[in-house]
Residue frames as a rotation matrix with the C-alpha (Angstrom) as fourth column:
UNK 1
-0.311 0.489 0.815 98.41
0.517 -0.632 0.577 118.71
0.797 0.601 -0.056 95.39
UNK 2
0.674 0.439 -0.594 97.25
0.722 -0.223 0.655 119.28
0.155 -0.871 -0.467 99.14
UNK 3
0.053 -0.771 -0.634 100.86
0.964 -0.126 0.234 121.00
-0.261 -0.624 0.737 99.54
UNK 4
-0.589 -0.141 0.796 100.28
0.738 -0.496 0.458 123.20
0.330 0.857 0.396 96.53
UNK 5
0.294 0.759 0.581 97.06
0.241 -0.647 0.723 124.57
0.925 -0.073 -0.373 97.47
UNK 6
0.735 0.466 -0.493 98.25
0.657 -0.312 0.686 125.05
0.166 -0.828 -0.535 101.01
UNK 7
-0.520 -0.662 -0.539 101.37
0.521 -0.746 0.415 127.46
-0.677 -0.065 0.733 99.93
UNK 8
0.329 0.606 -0.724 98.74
0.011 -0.769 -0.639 128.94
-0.944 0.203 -0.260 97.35
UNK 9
-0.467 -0.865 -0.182 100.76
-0.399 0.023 0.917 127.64
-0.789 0.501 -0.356 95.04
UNK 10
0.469 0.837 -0.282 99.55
-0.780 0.242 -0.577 126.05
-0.415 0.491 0.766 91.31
UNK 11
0.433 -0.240 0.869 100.34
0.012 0.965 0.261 122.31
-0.901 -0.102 0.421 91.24
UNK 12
-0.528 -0.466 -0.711 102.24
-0.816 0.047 0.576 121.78
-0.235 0.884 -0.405 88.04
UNK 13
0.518 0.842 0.151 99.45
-0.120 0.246 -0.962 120.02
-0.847 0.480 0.229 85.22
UNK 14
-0.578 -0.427 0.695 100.36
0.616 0.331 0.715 118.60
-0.535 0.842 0.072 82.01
UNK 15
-0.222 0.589 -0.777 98.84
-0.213 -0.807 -0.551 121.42
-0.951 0.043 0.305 79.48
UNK 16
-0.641 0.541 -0.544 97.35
-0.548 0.174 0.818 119.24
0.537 0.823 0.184 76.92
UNK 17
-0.403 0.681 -0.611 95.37
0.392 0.732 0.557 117.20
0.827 -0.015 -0.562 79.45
UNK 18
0.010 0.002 1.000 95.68
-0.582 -0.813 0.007 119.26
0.813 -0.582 -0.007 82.40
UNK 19
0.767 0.576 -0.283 96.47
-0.150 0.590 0.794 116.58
0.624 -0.566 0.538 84.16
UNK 20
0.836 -0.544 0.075 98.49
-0.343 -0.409 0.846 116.72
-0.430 -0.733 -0.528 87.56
UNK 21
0.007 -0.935 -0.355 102.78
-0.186 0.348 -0.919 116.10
0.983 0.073 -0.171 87.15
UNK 22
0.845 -0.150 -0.513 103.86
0.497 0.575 0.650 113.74
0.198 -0.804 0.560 89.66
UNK 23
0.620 -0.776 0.113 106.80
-0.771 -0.630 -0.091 115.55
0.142 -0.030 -0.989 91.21
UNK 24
0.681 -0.520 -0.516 110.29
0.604 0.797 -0.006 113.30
0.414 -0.307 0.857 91.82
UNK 25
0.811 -0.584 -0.028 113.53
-0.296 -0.451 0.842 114.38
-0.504 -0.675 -0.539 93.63
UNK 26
0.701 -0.439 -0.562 116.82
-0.485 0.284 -0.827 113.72
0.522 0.853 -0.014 92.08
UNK 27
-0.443 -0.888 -0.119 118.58
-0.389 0.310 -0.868 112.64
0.808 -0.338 -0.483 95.13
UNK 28
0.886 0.463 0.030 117.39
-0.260 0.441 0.859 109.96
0.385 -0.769 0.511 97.78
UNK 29
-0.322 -0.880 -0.349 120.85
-0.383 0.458 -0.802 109.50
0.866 -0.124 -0.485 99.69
UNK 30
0.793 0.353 -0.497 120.66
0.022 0.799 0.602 106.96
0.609 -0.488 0.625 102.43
UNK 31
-0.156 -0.975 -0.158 123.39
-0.380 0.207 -0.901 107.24
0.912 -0.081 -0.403 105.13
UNK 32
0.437 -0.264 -0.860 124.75
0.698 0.703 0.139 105.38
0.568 -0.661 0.491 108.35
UNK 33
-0.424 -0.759 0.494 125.79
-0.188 -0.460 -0.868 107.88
0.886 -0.460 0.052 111.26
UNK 34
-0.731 -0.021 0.682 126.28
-0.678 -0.090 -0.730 106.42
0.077 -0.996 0.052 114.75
UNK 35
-0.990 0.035 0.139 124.43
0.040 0.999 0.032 103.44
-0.137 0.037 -0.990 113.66
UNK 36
-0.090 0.996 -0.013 121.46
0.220 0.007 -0.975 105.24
-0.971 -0.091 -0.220 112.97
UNK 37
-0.136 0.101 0.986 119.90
0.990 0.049 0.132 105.82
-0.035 0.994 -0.107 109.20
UNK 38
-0.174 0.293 -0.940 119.55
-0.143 -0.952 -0.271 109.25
-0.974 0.087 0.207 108.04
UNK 39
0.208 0.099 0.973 117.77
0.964 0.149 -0.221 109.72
-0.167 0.984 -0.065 105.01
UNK 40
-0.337 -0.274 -0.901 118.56
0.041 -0.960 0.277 113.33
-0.940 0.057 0.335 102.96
UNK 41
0.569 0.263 0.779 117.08
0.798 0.053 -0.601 114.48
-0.200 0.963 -0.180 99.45
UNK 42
-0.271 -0.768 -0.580 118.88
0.327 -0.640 0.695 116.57
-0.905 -0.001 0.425 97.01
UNK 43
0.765 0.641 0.067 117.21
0.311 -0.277 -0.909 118.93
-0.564 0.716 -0.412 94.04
UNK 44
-0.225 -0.969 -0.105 119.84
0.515 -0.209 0.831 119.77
-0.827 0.133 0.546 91.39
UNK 45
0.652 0.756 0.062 119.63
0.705 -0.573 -0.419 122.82
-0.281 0.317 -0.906 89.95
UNK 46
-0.193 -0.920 0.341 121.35
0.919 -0.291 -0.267 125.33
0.345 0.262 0.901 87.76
UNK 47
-0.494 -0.019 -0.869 121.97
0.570 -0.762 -0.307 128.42
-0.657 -0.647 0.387 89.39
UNK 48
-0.951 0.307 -0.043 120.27
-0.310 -0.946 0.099 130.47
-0.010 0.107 0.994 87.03
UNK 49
-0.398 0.796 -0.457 117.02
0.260 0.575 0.776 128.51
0.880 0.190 -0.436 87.32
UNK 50
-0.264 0.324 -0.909 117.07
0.951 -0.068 -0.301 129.44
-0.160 -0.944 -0.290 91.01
UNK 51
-0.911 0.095 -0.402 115.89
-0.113 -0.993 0.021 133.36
-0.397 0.065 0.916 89.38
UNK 52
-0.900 0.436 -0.012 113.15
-0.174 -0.332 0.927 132.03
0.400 0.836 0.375 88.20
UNK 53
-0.315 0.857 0.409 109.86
-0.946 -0.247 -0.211 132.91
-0.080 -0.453 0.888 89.89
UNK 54
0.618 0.450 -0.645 107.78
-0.605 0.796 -0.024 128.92
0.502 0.406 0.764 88.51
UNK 55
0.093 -0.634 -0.767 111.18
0.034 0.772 -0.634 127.18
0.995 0.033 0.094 89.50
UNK 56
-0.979 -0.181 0.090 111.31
-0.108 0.094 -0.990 128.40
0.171 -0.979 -0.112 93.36
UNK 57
-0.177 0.894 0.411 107.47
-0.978 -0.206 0.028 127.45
0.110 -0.397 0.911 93.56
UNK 58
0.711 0.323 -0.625 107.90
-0.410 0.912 0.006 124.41
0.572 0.252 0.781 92.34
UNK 59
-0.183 -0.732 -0.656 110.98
0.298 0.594 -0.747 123.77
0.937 -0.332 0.109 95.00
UNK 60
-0.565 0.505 0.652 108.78
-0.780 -0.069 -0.622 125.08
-0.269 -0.861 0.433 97.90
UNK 61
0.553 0.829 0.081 106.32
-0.819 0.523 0.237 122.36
0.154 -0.198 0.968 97.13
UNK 62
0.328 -0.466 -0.822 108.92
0.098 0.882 -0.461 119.65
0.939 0.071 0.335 96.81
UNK 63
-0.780 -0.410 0.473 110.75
-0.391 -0.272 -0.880 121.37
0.489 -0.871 0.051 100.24
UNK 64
-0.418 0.428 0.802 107.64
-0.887 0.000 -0.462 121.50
-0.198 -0.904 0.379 102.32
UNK 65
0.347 0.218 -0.912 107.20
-0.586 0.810 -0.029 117.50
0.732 0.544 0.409 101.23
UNK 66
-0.118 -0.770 -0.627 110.31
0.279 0.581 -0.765 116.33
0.953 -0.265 0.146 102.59
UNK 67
-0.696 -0.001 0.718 109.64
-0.602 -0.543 -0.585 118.79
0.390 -0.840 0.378 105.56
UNK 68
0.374 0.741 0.558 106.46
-0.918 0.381 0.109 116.49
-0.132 -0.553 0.823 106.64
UNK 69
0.825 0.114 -0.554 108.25
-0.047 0.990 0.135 113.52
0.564 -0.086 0.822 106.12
UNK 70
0.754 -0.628 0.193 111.35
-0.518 -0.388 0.762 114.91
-0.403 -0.675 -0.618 108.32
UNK 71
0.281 -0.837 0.470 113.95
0.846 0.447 0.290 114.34
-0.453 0.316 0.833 105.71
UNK 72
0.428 -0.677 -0.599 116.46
0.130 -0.609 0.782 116.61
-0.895 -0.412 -0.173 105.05
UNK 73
0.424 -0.046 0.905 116.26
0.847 0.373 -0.378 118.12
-0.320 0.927 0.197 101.87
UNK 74
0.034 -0.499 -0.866 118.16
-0.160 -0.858 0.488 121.07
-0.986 0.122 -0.109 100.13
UNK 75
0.980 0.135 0.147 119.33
0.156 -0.058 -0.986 122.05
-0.125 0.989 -0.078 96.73
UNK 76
-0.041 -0.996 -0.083 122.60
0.345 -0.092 0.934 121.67
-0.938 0.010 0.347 95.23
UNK 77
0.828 0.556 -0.074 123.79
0.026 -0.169 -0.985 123.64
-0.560 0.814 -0.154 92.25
UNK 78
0.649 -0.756 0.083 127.02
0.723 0.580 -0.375 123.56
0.235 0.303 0.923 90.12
UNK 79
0.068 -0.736 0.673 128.69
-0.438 -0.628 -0.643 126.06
0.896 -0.251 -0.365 92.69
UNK 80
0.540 -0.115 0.834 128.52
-0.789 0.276 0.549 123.83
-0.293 -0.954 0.059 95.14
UNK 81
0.783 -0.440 0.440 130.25
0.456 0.887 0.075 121.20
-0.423 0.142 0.895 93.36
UNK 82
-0.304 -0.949 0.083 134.36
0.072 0.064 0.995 121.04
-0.950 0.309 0.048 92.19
UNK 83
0.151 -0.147 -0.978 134.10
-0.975 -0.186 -0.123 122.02
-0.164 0.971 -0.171 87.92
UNK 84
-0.558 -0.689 -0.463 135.61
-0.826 0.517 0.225 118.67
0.084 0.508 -0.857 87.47
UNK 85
-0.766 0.449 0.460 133.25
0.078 0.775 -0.627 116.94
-0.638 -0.444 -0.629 89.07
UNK 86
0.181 0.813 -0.554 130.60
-0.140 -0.536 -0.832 118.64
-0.973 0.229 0.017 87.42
UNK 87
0.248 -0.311 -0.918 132.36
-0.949 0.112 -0.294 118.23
0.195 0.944 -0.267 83.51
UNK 88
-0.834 -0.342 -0.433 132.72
-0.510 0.779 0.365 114.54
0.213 0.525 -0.824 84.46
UNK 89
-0.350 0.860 0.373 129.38
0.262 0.472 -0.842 113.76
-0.900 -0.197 -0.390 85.31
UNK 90
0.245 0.749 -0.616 128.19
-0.318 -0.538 -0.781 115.30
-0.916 0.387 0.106 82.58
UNK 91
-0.138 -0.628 -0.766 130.40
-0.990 0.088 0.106 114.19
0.001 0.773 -0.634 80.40
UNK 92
-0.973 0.092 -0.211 128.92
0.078 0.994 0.072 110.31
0.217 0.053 -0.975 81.24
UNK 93
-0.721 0.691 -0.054 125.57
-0.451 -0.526 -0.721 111.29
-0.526 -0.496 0.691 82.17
UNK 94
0.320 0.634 -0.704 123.64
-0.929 0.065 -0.364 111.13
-0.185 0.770 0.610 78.66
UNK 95
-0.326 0.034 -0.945 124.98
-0.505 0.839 0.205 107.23
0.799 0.544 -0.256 78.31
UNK 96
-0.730 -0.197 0.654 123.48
-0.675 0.354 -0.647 106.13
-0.105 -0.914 -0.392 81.57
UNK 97
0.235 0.817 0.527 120.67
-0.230 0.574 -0.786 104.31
-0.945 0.064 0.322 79.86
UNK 98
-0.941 -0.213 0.263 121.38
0.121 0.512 0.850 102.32
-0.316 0.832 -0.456 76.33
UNK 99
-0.356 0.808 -0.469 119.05
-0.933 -0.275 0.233 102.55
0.059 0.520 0.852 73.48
UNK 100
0.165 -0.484 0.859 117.10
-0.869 0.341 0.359 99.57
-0.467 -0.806 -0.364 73.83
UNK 101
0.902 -0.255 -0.348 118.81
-0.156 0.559 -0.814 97.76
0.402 0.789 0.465 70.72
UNK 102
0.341 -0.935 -0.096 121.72
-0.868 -0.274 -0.415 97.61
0.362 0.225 -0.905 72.09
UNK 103
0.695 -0.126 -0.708 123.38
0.081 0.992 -0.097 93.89
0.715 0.010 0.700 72.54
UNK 104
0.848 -0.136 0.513 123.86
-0.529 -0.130 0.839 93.83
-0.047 -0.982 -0.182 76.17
UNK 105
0.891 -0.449 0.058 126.85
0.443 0.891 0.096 91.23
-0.095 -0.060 0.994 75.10
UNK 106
0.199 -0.713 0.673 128.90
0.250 -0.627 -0.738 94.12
0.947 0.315 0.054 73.75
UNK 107
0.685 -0.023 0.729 129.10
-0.621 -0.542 0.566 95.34
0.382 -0.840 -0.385 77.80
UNK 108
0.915 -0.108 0.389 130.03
-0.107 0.865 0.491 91.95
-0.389 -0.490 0.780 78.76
UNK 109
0.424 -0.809 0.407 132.78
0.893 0.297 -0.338 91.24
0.153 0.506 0.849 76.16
UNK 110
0.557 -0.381 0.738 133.91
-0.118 -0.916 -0.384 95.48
0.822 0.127 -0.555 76.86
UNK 111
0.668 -0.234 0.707 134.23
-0.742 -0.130 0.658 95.46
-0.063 -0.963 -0.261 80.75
UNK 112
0.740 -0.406 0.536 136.14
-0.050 0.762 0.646 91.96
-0.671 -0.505 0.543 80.35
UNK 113
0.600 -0.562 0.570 138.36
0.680 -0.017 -0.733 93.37
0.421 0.827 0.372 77.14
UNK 114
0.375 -0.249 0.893 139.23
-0.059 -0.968 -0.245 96.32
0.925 0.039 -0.377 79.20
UNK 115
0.907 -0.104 0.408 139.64
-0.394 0.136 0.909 94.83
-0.150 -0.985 0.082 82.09
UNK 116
0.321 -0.690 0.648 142.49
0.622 0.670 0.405 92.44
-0.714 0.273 0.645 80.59
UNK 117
0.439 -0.624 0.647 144.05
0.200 -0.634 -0.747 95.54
0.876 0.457 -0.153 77.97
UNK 118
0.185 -0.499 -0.847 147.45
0.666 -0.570 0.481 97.25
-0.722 -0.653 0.227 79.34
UNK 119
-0.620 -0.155 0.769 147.44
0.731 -0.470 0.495 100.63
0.285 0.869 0.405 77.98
UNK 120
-0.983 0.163 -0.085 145.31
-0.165 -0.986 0.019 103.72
-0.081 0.033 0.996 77.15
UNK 121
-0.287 0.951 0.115 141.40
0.294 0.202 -0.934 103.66
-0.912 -0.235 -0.337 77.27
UNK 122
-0.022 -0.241 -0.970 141.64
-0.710 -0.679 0.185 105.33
-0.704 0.693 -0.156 73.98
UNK 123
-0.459 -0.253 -0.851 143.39
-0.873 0.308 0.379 102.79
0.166 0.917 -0.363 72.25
UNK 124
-0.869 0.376 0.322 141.51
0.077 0.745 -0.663 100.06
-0.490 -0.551 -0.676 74.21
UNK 125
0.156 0.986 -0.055 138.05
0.104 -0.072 -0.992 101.12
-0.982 0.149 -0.114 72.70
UNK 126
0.226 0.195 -0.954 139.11
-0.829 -0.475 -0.294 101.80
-0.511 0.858 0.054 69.34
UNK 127
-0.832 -0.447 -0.329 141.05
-0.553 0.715 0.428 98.38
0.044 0.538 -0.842 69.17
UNK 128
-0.514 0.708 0.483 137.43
-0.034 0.546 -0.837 97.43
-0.857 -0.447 -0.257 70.82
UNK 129
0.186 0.709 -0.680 135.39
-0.568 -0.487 -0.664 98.90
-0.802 0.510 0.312 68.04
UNK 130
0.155 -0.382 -0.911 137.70
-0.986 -0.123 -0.116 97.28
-0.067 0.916 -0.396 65.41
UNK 131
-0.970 -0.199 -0.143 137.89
-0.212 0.974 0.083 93.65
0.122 0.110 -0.986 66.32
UNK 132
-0.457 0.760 0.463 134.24
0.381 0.637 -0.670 93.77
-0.804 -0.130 -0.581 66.88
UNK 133
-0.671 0.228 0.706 133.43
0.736 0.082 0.672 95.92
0.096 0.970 -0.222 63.67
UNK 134
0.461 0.854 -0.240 131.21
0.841 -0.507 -0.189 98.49
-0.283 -0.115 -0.952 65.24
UNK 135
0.642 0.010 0.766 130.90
0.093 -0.994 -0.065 102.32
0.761 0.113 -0.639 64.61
UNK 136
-0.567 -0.764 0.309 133.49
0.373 -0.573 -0.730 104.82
0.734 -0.299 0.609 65.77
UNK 137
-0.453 0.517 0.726 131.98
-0.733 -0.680 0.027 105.66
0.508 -0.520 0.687 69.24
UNK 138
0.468 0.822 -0.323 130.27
-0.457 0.538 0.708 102.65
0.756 -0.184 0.628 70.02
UNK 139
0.284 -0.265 -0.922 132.50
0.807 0.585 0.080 101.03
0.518 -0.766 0.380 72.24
UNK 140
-0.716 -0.470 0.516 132.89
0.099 -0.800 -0.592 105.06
0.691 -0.373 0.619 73.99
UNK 141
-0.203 0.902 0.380 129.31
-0.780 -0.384 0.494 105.28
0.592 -0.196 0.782 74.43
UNK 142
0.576 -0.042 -0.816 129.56
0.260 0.956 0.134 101.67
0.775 -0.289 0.562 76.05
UNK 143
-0.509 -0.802 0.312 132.76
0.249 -0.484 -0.839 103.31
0.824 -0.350 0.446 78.15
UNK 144
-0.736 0.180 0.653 130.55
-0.158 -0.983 0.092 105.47
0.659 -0.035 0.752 79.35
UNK 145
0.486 0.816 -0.312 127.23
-0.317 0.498 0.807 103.69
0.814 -0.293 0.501 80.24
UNK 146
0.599 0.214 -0.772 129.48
0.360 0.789 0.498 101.76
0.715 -0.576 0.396 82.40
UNK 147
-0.773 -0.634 -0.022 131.09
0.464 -0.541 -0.702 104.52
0.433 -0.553 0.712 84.51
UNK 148
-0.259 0.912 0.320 127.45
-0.693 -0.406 0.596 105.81
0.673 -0.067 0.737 84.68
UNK 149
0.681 0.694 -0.236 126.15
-0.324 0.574 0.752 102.66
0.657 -0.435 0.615 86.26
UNK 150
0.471 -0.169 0.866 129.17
-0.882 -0.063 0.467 102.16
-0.024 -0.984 -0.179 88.33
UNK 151
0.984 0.011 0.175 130.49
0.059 0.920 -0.389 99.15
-0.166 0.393 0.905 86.82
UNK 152
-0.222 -0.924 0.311 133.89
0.721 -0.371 -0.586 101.07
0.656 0.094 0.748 86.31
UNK 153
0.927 0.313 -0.207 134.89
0.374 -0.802 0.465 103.68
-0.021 -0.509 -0.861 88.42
UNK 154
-0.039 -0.693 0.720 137.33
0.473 -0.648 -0.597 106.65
0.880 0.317 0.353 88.26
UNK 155
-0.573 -0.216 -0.790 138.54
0.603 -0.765 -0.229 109.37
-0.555 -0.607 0.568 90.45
UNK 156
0.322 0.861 0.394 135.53
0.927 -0.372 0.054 111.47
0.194 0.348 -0.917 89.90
UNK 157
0.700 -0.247 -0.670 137.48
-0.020 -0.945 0.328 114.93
-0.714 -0.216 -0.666 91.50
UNK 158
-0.449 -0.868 -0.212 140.23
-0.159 -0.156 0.975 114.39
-0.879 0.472 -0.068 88.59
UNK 159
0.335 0.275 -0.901 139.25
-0.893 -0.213 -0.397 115.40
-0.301 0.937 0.174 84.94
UNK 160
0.103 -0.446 0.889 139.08
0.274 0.872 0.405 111.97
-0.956 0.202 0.212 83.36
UNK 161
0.046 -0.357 -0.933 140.79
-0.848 -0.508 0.152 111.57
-0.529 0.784 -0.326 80.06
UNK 162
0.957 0.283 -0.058 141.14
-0.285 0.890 -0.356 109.02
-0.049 0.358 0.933 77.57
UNK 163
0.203 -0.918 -0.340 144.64
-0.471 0.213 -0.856 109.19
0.859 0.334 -0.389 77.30
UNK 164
-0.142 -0.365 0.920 144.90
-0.988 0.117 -0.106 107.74
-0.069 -0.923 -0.377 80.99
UNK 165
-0.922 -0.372 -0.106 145.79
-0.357 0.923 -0.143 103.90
0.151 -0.094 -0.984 81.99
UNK 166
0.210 0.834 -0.511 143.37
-0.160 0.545 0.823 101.37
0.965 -0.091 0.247 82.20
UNK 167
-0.402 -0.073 -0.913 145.04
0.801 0.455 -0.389 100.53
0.444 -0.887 -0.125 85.84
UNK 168
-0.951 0.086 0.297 143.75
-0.260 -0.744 -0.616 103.89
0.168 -0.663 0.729 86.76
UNK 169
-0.250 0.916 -0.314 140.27
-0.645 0.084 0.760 102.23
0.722 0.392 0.570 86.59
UNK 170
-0.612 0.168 0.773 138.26
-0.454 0.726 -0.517 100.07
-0.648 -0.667 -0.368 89.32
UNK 171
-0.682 0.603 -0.414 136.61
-0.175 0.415 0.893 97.23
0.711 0.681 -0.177 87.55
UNK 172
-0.439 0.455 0.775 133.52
-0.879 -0.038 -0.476 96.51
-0.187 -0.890 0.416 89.76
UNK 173
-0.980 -0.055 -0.191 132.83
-0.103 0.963 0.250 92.67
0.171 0.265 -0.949 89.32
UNK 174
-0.814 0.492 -0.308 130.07
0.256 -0.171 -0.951 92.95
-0.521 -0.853 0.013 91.81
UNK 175
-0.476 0.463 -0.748 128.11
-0.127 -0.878 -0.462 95.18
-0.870 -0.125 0.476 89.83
UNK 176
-0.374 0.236 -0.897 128.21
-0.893 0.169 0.417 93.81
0.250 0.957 0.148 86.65
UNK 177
-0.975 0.218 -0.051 127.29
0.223 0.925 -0.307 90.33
-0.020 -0.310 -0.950 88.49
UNK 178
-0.746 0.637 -0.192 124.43
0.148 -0.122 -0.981 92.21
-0.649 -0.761 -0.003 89.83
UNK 179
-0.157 0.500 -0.852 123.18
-0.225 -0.858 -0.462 93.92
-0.962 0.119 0.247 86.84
UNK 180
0.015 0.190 -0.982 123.97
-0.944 0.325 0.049 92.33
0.328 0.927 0.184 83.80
UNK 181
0.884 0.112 0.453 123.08
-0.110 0.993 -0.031 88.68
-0.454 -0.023 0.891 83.15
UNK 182
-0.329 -0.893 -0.306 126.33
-0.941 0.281 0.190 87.16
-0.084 0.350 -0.933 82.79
């Protein structure tokens, strides 16, 4: 709030309690160059958001943040990124969190059905869906989640499709060790 008032700026307030909004960042990257750490933040923003008078106040207070803590922060919007990249994030995004009904076993038994299917992701999830009985979608939206969390990984600059091999896929053991309770 100190930062606000010193750009003159008005702190962003919930407007049924008027109480302050904690700001966040959407990128904390961490890197290694020359054996030293460098931290960097990134704000992602759509370009036409960057016209709006509220939205560059509220990314001068987040800037002049990072600016006293001498990390290197900027703003990336979807012209700085490849289309493809941009239509496959998005396209996994919304499953990066599970509702939380969902029977964390279904992940387990997916990643290790898919891992062990030769073939199409396609027909892999649908034979998934059908030997376990769930809704049409459910073992996509599963698919998903776990490209989100990194548990699978793709070539993220190539439009992913379903019609494409499962070998085009990294299973990440690791990850799912880490994360799910196996």
């Amino acid at each position: 709030m100190d930062i606000a008032e010193k750009l003159n700026i008005r702190h962003p307030e919930d407007q049924n309690t008027r109480t302050p909004i904690v700001f966040t960042s959407d990128f904390f990257i961490t890197q290694r160059i020359d054996n030293k750490v460098v931290y960097k933040v990134r704000s992602i923003k759509p370009s036409e958001q960057l016209n709006d008078k509220r939205t560059i106040e509220k990314l001068m207070i987040e800037c002049s943040y990072w600016q006293e803590q001498n990390v290197n922060w900027g703003i990336v919007t979807e012209k700085d990124m490849p289309n493809t990249i941009v239509e496959n994030i998005n396209w996994i995004h919304n499953a990066y969190f599970l509702p939380e009904e969902t029977d964390q076993n279904y992940l387990l038994d997916l990643y290790e059905f898919l891992k062990s299917w030769e073939g199409t992701v396609k027909t892999a999830l649908n034979e998934f869906n059908h030997l376990y009985g769930l809704e049409k979608g459910t073992a996509l939206h599963l698919f998903k989640h776990m490209l989100a969390r990194k548990f699978i990984e793709f070539d993220i600059t190539k439009k992913f499709k379903l019609t494409s091999s499962i070998n085009s896929l990294t299973f990440k053991d690791e990850a799912v060790k880490e994360r799910l309770i196996i």
